[in-house]
Each structure stands twice: as C-alpha cells, then as structure tokens.
C-alpha positions in Angstrom: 0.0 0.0 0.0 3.0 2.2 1.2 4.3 1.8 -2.3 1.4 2.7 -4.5 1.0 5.7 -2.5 4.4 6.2 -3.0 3.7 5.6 -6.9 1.3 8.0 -6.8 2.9 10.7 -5.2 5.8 10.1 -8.0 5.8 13.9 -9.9 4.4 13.3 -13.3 6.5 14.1 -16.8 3.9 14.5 -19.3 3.2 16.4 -22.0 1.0 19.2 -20.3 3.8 19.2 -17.3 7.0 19.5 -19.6 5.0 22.3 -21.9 4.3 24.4 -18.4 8.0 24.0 -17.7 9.1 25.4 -21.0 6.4 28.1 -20.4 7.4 28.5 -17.0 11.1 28.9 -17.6 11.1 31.4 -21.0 7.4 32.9 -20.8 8.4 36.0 -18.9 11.4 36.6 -21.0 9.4 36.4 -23.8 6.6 38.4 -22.3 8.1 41.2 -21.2 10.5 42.1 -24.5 7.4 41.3 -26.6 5.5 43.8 -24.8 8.3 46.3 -25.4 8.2 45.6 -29.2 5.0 46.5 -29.4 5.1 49.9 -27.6 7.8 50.4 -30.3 5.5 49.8 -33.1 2.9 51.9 -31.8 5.1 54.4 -31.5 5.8 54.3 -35.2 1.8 54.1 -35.5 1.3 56.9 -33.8 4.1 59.0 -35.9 2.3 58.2 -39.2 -0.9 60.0 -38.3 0.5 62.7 -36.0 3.9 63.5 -37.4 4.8 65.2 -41.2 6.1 62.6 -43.5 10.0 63.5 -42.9 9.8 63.3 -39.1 7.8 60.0 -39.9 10.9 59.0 -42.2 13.9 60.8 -39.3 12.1 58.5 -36.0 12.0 56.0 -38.3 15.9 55.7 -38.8 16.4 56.9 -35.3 14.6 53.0 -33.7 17.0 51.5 -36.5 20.0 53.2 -35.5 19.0 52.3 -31.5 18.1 48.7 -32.9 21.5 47.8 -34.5 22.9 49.7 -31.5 21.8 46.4 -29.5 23.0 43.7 -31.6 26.3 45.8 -31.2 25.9 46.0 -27.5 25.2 42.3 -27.3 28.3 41.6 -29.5 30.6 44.1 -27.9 29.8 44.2 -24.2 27.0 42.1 -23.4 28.1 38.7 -24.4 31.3 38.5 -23.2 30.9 40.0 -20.0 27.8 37.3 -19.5 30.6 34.5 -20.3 32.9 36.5 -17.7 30.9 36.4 -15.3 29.1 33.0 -15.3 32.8 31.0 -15.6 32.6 29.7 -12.1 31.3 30.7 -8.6 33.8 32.0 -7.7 33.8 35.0 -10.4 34.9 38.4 -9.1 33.0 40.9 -9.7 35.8 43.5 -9.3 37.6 41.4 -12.4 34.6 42.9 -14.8 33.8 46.0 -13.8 35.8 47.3 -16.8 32.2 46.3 -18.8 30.1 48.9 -17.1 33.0 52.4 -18.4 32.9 50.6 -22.1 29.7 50.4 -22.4 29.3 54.0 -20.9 31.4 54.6 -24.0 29.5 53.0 -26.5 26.0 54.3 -25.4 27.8 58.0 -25.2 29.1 57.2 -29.3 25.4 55.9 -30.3 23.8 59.0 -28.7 25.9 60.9 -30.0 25.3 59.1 -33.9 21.6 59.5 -33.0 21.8 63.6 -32.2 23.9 64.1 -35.5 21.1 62.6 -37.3 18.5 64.2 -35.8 20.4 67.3 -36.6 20.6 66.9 -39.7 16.9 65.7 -40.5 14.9 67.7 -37.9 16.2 70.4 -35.3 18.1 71.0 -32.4 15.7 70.2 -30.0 15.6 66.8 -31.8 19.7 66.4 -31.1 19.5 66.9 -27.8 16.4 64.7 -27.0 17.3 61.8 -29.3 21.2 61.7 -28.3 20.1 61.5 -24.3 17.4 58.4 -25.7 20.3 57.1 -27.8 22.5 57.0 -24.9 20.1 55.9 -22.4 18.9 52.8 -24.5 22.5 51.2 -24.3 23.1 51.8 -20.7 19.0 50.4 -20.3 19.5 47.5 -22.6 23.1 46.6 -20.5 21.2 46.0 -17.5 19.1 43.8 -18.8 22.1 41.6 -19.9 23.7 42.3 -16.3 20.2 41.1 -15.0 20.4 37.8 -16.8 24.4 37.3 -16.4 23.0 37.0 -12.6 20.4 34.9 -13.1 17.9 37.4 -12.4 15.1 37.5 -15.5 12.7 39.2 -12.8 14.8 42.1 -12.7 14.8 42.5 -16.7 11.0 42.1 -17.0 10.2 44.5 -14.5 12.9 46.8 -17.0 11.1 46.1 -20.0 7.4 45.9 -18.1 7.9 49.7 -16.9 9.8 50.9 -19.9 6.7 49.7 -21.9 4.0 51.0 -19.7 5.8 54.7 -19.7 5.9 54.9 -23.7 2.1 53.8 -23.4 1.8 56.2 -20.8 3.2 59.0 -23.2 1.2 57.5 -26.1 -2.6 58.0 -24.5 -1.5 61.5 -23.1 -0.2 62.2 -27.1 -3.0 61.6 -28.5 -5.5 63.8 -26.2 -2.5 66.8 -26.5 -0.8 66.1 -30.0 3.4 65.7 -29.8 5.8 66.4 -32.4 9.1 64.5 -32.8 10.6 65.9 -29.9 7.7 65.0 -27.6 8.5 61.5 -29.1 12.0 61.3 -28.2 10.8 62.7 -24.7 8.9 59.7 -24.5 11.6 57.6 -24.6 13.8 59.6 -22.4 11.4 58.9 -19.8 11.0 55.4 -20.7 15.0 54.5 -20.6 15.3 56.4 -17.3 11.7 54.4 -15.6 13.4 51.4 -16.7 17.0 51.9 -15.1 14.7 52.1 -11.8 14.8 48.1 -11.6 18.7 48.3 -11.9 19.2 50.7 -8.9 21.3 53.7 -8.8 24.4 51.3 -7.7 24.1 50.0 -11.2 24.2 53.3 -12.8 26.8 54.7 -10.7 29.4 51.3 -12.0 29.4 53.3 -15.3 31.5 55.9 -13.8 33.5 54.0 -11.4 36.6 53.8 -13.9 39.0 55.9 -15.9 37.6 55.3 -19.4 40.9 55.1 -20.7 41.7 51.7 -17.9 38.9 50.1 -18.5 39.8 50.0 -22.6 43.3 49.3 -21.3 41.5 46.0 -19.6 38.9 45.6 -22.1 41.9 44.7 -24.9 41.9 41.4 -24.3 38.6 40.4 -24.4 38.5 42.5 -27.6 41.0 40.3 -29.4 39.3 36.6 -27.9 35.9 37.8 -28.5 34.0 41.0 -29.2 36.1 41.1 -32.4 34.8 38.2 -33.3 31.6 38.6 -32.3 31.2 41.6 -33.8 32.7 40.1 -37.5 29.6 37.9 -37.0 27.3 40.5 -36.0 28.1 42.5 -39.3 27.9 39.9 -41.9 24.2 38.9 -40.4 23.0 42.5 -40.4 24.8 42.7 -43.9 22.8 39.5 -45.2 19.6 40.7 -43.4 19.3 44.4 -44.2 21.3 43.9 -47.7 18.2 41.7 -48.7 15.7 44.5 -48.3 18.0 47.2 -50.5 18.5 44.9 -53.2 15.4 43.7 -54.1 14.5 47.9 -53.5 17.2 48.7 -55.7 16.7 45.9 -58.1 12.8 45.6 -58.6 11.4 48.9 -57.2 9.8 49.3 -53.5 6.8 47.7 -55.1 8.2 44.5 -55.2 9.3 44.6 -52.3 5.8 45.3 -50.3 4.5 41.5 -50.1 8.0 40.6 -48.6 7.7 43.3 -46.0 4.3 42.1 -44.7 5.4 38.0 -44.5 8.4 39.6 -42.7 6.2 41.5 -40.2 4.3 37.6 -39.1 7.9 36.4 -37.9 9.6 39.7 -36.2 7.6 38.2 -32.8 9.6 35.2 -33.1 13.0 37.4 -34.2 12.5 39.6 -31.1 11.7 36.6 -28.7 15.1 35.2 -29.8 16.9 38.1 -28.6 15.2 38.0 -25.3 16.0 33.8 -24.6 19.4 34.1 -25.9 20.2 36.5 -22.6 18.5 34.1 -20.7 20.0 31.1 -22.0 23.5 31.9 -22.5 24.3 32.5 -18.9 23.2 29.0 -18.1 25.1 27.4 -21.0 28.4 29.0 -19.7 27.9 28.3 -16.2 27.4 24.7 -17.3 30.2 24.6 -20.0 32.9 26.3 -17.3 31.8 23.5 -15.2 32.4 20.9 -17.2 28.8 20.0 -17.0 28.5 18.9 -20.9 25.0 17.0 -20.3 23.3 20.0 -18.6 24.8 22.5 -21.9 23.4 20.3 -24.0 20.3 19.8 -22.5 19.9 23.6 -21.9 20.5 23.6 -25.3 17.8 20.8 -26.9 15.1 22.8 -24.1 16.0 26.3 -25.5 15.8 24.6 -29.3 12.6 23.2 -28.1 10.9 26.6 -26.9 12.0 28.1 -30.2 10.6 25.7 -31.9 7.0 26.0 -30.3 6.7 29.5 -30.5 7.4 28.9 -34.2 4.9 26.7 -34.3 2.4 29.1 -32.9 3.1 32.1 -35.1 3.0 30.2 -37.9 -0.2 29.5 -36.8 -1.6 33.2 -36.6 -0.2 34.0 -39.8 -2.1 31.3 -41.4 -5.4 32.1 -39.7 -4.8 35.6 -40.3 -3.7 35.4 -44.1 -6.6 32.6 -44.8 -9.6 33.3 -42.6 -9.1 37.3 -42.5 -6.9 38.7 -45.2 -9.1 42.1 -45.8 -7.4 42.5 -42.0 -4.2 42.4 -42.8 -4.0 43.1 -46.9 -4.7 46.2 -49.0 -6.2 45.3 -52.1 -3.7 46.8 -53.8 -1.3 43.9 -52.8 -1.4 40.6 -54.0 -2.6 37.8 -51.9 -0.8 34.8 -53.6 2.7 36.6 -52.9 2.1 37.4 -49.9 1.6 33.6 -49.0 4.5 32.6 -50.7 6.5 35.4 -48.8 4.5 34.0 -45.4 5.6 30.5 -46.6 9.6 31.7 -47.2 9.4 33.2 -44.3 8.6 30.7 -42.0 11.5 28.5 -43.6 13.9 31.2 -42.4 12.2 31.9 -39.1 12.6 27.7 -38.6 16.0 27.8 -39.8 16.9 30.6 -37.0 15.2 28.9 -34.5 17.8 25.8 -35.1 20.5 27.7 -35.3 19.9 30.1 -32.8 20.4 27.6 -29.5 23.8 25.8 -31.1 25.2 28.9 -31.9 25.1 30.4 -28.4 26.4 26.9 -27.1 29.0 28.2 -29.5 29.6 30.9 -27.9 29.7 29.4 -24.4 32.6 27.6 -25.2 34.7 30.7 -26.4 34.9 29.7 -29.8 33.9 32.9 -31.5 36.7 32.6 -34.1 35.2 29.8 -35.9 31.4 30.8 -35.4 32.7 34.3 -37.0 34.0 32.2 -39.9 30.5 30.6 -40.6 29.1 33.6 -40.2 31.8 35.2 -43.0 30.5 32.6 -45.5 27.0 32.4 -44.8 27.0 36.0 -45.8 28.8 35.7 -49.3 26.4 33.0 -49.8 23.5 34.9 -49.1 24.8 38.4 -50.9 25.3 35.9 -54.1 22.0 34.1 -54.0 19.6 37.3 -53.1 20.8 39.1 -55.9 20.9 36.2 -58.8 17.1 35.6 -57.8 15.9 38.9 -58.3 17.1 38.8 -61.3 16.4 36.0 -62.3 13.1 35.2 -60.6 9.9 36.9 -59.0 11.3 39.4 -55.9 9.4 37.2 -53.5 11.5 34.2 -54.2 15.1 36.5 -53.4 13.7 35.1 -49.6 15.1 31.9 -50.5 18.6 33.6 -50.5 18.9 34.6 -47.3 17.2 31.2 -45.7 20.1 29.3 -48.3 22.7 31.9 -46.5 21.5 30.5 -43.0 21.5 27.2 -44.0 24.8 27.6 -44.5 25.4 29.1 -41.3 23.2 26.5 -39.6 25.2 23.6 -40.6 28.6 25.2 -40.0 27.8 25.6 -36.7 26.0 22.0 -36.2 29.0 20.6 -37.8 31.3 22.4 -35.3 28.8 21.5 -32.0 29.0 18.2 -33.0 33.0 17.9 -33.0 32.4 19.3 -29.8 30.1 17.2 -28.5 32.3 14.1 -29.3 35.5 15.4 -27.6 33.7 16.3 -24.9 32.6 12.6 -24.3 
C-alpha cells in the first residue's frame, strides 16, 4: 500500500507538465520584450498619423539606428561579459567591472550618432532629445544583460514591463494633446530612465567607477578573444539581413518589395523573442560549460531549441489564420494575396531555420569559440549576398527570400557541424 502511495505521489513528466515548464522557464522573458516591441511599433503608428512625413521617415531611422545599436551592444559588451561572469562561482565581480565604463562609451558614441542625425533631419531640440534616448537605450538594454548574467530574468521584465508602460503612458497622453518629434523622443527619455529604476542607482553609478581610458586598457583582451569576433559575426548577419531589403529595393522597385515586407512582419515576434532567450540562456550554458557539466549544456541547449521551436509553431499558426480566414485584416487590395503567402511560406523557412540555429550557436559561444562561429558567419554571408541578388534577377522578388534562408543554412550547418565535434571530444 505504502508503495502505490508512493507511486502515486511520484511527480508526473507528461506532455501538459513538460509544456508548463518550457512556459514557465522562458514565458516572462518572452513576455516582457514582446511587450516592449510592441510599444515600439505603436510608437511608429502613432508618428504616421501625428507627425509630417519626414519626421515619420527621421524617427523612423532613429529606432533603427538604437536597434543595430543592441545587436552591437550584445556583441561588444553584453556577451562577453555574460561568459565572464558565469565562468565559475567563484567570479569576481571587481575582475569585470571594466564592462560597465565601455559600455558607458559606446552608449555616449550611439547617442551621439543619433543627435547628429537628428540634426541633420529635424532640429536642435531633436539632437538633444534623441542623443540623451540614444545614450540611455544602451546603458538600459546593458542591464538587462547584467540582469540575466545573474540569473535574475525578474529584474529584466520589470525593466522592459515599466519601460513599456511609460511609452504607453506617453502614447494615451499624445493623443488627447498632440506631440511632435521631440515629444516623441521625450517619451523615450522617460522610458529609458523608468526602466534603469529596476537596476538601482548602484548599477548606474558602475558606469562611472573607472578611468575610461583603464577600462579599454583592460577591455583589450577580451577584444581580441571575442568581441572582435563577435562583432565580425554580428556585421555579416546585419549585412545579409538588411542587404536583402535594398537589393530587391534597388533591383525591382519598392513595389516589389511590399509583399516581402508584410510576410516579414508575421515572424519579427519570433526574431524579437530570440533576442530576449538568448540573454536568458547563455548564462546558463556558460555556467554549465565552465563547469564541465556537458550534459546539462546540452540539455539547456535541446530545451532552448525546443521553446524556439513551439513558439514557431504558434506564429505560424496566426499567420495562417490571419492570411486565410481574415486577409481584408491584414491586406490592402492593392497587394497581392498569392505573394504574400508565398513570402509567409519563405518566411517561415527562415524563421525555422533561426530557430535551429539560434540555440547551437550560443552553445558556441559558451565555449569561447567565437573565431570559428565568425568564420560561418563570413561565409554564410557571401552565400546569401550571391543568392539574393541572382534571384531577383532572375526570378519573381518574392522568391530572393530563398537567398537569405540558403545563406542561414549555411550558417546553420557550419555551426552544427562544429557543436558536434564538440560534443564528441567532450565525451
């Protein structure tokens, strides 16, 4: 009797438990930086009907500029000082402080590439409002990373959460008073500085704890084992991505280039969720890699692929409910349906494709072996420059998709090909 109970009382594995578990462990994550996407996008909204077409076009290129400002964040700053950090218990946190003056440096050179612009474009006021948000972002978006280099996702959600609610804040008082582009920026000024709140004033006041001219003098090594790199492989992606939309621009008109746009904007969920489990994930891969722990990497890794894979699965979904069941939603008659799907249909290949590699490259990355993973990277994007331009001209513009997914299918199986050698001399 003792042992049925005991039976019984035995935790149970299944399907519904293990799918709460995956929920459990990346929903927040995904969540939160979700939520800050879309307070992005309705920022852009709320621009088309309230601002004139050129300060549509200037905030427009400012969110770009803040965007790529990230991915160089993440390659320059971010990722290494999450490995740094998560090599062993026993990590001093005096050892890395360097991070927090070099990324004071590189927020201060992206606000100050966002007030140029906004010089340029707008006015003054502009300058001074968008350099502050350009500076602010970096610093913001750093202690997120920080957050998750601790093991503290709570911290980063609350970041995002209030960061979000302040630019809807701003948004709903806009639209009872008006706002031109610097009210905009204002917004998120205001944002950035709610969401350092989470981070404390101890985190902002590491920024100016060190010469900035020691902390490069410390930073040089890490520059020449990773964030150089990391950032070759940072620039070929954004080179394959972004190089995709100007050719088929250049090539076939912005026309052409409409029904790609709108299968694109199914899958930017997915490509914005990716960002947010990667900082989650990569701490525990290098915690378990410095360890020696190869069987909790890799199964860090098959979960992470796992999650990827099912929030795939469930955008694809939408967009196939959406396109099918209510296409006057999304469509303007002016566009046609049938390329559309087939840009929806590429689309998801390249979304799946990212979702693969995604999880083994950050395994890669765990294990220091940036060199190589900027390698893959260097080919995949000569691949993908090659095959994107020979299908628009050779083929419909919808089909130059299929360059960039052949691209990261290059890049996928270099890097499968160099986590399995890894895998076997680790066992």
């Amino acid at each position: 009797m003792a042992e049925a109970q005991a039976v019984t009382d035995r935790p149970t594995t299944g399907p519904v438990q293990r799918l709460g578990s995956l929920f459990g462990r990346f929903g927040l994550a995904s969540l939160s930086s979700a939520i800050v996407s879309v307070s992005h996008l309705l920022v852009q909204l709320f621009s088309i009907h309230h601002l004139e077409t050129a300060a549509i076009g200037t905030l427009a290129f400012l969110l770009v500029i803040m965007q790529f400002g990230y991915s160089l964040s993440n390659a320059l700053v971010s990722t290494p000082y999450t490995i740094a950090v998560n090599q062993g218990d026993d990590a001093d946190a005096r050892g890395v402080d360097f991070f927090f003056p070099v990324n004071l440096l590189l927020a201060a050179s992206q606000g100050l590439l966002c007030a140029v612009i906004a010089w340029a474009t707008a006015s003054p006021a502009a300058a001074l409002i968008f350099g502050l948000a350009g500076t602010l972002s970096l610093i913001r978006w750093f202690g997120r990373s920080n957050a998750y280099a601790h093991h503290a996702p709570a911290r980063a959600a609350r970041s995002d959460l209030a960061y979000a609610g302040t630019i809807l804040a701003g948004l709903l008082v806009a639209m009872k008073t008006g706002a031109d582009l610097p009210t905009i920026g204002s917004m998120l000024v205001a944002a950035s500085l709610i969401g350092l709140l989470p981070f404390g004033a101890a985190y902002v006041r590491q920024h100016l704890a060190m010469a900035p001219t020691k902390a490069l003098a410390r930073y040089r090594p890490v520059w020449k084992e990773q964030s150089a790199w990391t950032l070759v492989g940072v620039l070929s992606t954004e080179a394959t991505s972004n190089s995709h939309s100007y050719i088929v621009t250049l090539l076939a008109g912005p026309t052409a280039f409409a029904p790609i746009a709108v299968g694109m904007l199914f899958f930017r969920p997915v490509n914005v969720c990716i960002t947010a489990l990667t900082q989650l994930e990569r701490p525990r891969m290098t915690r378990a890699v410095a360890k020696g722990d190869h069987d909790a990497a890799i199964k860090s890794e098959r979960v992470f692929m796992a999650a990827l894979v099912m929030l795939w699965l469930a955008t694809c979904a939408v967009a196939a409910i959406a396109l099918y069941a209510f296409p006057g939603l999304i469509l303007k008659p002016a566009l046609d349906h049938q390329l559309v799907m087939i840009a929806g249909a590429l689309c998801a290949l390249l979304s799946l494709v990212q979702c693969i590699q995604t999880p083994m490259s950050v395994m890669t990355q765990a294990r220091k072996a940036f060199r190589p993973l900027a390698a893959q990277s260097m080919r995949s994007c000569v691949v993908g420059l090659a095959a994107v331009t020979l299908l628009v001209l050779g083929t419909a513009p919808v089909f130059s998709i299929g360059g960039v997914v052949l691209s990261q299918l290059v890049m996928m199986l270099g890097i499968w090909q160099l986590d399995r050698k890894w895998r076997r001399e680790a066992h």
